[in-house]
C-alpha positions in Angstrom: -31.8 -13.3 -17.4 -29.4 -14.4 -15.1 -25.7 -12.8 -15.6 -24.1 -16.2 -13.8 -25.3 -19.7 -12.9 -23.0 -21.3 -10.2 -23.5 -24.9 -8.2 -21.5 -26.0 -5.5 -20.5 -29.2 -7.2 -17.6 -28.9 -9.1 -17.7 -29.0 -13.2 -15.5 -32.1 -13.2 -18.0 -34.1 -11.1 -20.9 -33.0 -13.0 -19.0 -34.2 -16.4 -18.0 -37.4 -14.6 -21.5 -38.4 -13.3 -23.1 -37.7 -16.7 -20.4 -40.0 -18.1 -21.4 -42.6 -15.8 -25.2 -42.0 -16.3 -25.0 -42.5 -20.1 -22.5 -45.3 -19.5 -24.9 -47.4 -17.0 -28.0 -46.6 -19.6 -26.7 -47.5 -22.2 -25.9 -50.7 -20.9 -28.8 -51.6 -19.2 -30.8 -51.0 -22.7 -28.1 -52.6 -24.9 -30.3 -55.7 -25.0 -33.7 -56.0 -24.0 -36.3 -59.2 -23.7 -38.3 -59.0 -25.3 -36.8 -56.9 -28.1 -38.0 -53.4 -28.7 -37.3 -50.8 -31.5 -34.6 -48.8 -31.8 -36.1 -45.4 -30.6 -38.0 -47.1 -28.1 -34.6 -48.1 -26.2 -32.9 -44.5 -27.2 -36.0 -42.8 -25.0 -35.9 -45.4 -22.4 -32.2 -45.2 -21.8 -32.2 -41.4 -21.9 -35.0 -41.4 -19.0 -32.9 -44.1 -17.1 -29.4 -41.9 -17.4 -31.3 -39.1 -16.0 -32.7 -40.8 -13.2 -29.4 -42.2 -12.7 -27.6 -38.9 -13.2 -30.1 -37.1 -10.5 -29.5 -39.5 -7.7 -26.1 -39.4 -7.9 -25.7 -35.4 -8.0 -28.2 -35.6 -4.9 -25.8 -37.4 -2.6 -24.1 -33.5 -2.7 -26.9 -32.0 -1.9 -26.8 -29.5 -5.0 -27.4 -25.8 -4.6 -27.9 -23.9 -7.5 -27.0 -19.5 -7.1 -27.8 -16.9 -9.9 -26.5 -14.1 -10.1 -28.4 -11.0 -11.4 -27.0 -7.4 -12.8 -28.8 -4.5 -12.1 -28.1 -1.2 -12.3 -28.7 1.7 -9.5 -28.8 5.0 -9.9 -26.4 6.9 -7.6 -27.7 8.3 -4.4 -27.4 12.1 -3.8 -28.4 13.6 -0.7 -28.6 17.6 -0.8 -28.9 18.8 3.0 -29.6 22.9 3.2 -29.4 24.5 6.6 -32.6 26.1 7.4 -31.7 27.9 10.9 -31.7 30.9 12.3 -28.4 31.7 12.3 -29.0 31.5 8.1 -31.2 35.0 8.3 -28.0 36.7 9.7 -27.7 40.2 7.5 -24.1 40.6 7.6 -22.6 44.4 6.4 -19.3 43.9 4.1 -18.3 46.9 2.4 -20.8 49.1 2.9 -23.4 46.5 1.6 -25.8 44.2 3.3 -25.1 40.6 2.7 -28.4 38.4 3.5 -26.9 35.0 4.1 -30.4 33.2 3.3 -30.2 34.6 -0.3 -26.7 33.1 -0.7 -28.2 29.8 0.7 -31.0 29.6 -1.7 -28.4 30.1 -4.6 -25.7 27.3 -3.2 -28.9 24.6 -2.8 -29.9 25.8 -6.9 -26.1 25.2 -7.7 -25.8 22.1 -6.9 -29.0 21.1 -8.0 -28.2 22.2 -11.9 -24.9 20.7 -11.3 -26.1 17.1 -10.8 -26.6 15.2 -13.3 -30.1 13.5 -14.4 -29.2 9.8 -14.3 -28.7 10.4 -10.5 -31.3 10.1 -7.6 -31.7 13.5 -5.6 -32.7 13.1 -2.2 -33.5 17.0 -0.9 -33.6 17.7 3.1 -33.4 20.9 5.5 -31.9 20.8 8.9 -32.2 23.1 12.3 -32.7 21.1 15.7 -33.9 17.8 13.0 -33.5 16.7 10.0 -37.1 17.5 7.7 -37.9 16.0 4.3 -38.6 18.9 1.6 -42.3 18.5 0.9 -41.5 20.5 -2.4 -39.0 22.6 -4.3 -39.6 26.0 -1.9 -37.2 26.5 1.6 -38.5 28.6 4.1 -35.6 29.9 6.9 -37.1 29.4 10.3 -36.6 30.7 13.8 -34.9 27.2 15.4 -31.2 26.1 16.7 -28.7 24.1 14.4 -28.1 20.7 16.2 -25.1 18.7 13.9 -25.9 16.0 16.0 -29.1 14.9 14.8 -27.7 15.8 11.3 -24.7 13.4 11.5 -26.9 10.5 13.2 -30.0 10.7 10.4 -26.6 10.7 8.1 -25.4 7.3 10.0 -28.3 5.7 9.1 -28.5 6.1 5.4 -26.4 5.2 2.5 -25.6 7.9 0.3 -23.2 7.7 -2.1 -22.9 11.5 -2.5 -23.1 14.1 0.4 -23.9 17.9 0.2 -24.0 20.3 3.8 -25.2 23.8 2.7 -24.4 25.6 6.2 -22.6 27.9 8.3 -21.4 25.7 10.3 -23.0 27.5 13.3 -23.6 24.8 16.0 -26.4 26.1 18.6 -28.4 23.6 19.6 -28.0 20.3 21.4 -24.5 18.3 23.4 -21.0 19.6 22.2 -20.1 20.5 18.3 -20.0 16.4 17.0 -17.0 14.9 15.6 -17.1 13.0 12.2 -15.1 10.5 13.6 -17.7 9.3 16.2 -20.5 8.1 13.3 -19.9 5.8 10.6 -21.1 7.9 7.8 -20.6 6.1 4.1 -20.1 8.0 0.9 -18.3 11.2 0.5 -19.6 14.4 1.9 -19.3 18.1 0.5 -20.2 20.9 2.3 -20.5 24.2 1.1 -20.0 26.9 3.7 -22.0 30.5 3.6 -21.2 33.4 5.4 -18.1 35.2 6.2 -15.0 33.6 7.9 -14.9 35.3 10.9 -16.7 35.4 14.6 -19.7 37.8 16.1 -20.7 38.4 18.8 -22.7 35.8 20.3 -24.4 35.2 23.8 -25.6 31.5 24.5 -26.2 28.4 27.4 -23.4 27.0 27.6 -24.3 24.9 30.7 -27.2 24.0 33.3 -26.7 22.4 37.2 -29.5 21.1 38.3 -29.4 18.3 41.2 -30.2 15.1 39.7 -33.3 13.9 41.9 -36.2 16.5 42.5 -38.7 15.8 45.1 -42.5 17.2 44.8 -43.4 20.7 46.7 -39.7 21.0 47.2 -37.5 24.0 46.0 -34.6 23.1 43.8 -31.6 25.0 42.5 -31.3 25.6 38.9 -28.1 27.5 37.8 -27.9 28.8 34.3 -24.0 29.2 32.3 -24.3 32.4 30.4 -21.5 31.9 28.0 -20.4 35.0 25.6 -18.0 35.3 22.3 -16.6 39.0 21.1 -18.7 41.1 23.3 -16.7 44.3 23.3 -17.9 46.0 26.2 -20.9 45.4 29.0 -24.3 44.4 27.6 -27.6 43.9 29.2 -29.3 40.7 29.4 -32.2 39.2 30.2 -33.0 34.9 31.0 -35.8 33.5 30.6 -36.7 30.4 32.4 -40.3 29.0 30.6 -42.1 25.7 30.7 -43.9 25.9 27.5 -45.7 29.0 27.4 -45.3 30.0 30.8 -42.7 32.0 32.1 -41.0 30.8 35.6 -38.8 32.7 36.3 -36.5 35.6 35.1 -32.9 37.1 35.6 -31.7 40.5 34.8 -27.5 40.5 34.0 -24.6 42.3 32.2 -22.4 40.0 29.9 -18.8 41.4 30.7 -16.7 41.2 28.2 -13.6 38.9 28.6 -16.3 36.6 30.7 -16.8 33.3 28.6 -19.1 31.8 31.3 -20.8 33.3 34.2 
C-alpha cells in the first residue's frame, strides 16, 4: 500500500469542484419531464456530478504520485588485500610474524562483527579488484594498485567501507588521493603489519620516446628506485615481453641512491 497519495491540484480546488459538481447535478435532476422515481434521479444525478466533476479537474491536467516505503538493508563492502606484499614474514622479538595470518584474522573480525540484518558484499584486491567466489582467500604473487581499488570504489554505493591492507602501493601511476574520487559512504581500513619501512627496490620510472618506427632501434631507460638499502646490493632487470626475455641488466643499488 501506498505510504502517500499526492496530486498537483490543490485540496481546496478539489473541494470546490466537487461542490460545484453536486451543486450543477442536483439541479439539473431537481425536476425532470417526465417524472421519474426518487432513486432513479439520486443515480442519475450522481453519474452526472461525476461527469461534471471529471471534466473540470481535467482542465489541470491532474497527476496523481504515490509514494512507497521500503526498507534496504545496509550495504557493507569488506575489501581484503590479497598481494604480495601480504606474505611478508616480518621478525619482531625474536618471533616470526606472517602478515597473511593476521590478514585472514582482521577479514574474520569484521565479518563476526557485522550484524545479520546487513548485506555483505566480500572482495580481494592486488593490481584489480576480484569478487570472492567463496568464503576461502588465497595470497597471490601480484602488485597492490589503489587506483583501480578507489575507481571500482567510485562506482558503487556502499554505505559501509572496510580496507584490510598494508597500505603498500606497488603497482600502477602515483599512490591515489581520496580526494580525486567521489567515493560515498564511510570507509574503515584496518592496517596489518608493522609501522615502519624495509628495504625495498622498485620502477620507479620508464623513458621511452613516444613514436617507435618498425626495424628501428629504440631507447628504453629503466628508473631503479631504492628505500633503506643499507649498503651495495646486486641486482638484476629483466626486460620481458610475455614469456620472452629481451633483454637484461646487471647493477648495484647504492645506498643513499633513490633513483638511478
Amino acid at each position: 500500500m501506498p505510504e502517500h497519495i499526492h496530486t498537483n491540484i490543490p485540496f481546496i480546488f478539489l473541494l470546490l469542484i466537487l461542490a460545484l459538481a453536486i451543486t450543477a447535478s442536483y439541479l439539473l435532476y431537481k425536476y425532470t419531464l417526465p417524472p421519474v422515481g426518487q432513486s432513479i434521479r439520486y443515480l442519475l444525478g450522481a453519474l452526472r456530478g461525476v461527469v461534471i466533476f471529471l471534466l473540470i479537474a481535467l482542465l489541470w491536467a491532474p497527476q496523481l504520485s504515490f509514494t512507497f516505503r521500503e526498507k534496504q538493508p545496509m550495504r557493507v563492502g569488506i575489501f581484503t588485500d590479497n598481494s604480495h606484499s601480504m606474505n611478508y614474514q616480518a621478525r619482531v622479538k625474536d618471533k616470526k610474524e606472517n602478515r597473511w595470518i593476521k590478514t585472514l584474522r582482521a577479514h574474520e573480525t569484521i565479518q563476526d562483527l557485522l550484524p545479520d540484518h546487513v548485506q555483505v558484499e566480500e572482495y580481494s584486491f592486488n593490481i584489480n579488484v576480484h569478487p570472492m567466489a567463496s568464503e576461502a582467500i588465497d595470497s597471490t604473487t601480484m602488485g597492490t594498485d589503489f587506483n583501480a581499488l578507489l575507481k571500482f570504489l567510485n562506482e558503487q554505493d556502499y554505505e559501509r567501507i572496510f580496507i584490510v591492507s598494508d597500505g603498500n602501493h606497488t603497482h600502477g601511476a602515483g599512490y591515489p588521493l581520496r580526494e580525486e574520487y567521489a567515493i560515498n559512504g564511510s570507509v574503515y581500513t584496518i592496517g596489518i603489519g608493522a609501522p615502519r619501512k624495509d628495504k625495498d627496490v622498485f620502477i620507479a620510472d620508464l623513458n621511452y620516446d613516444r613514436y617507435i618506427y618498425k626495424g628501428k632501434r629504440s631507447p628504453l631507460e629503466v628508473q631503479i628506485g631504492s628505500e633503506n638499502v643499507g649498503r651495495s646490493t646486486p641486482a638484476v632487470v629483466y626486460l620481458k615481453q610475455g614469456n620472452k626475455v629481451l633483454a637484461t641488466r646487471k647493477l648495484d643499488i647504492e645506498p643513499g641512491s633513490p633513483r638511478q
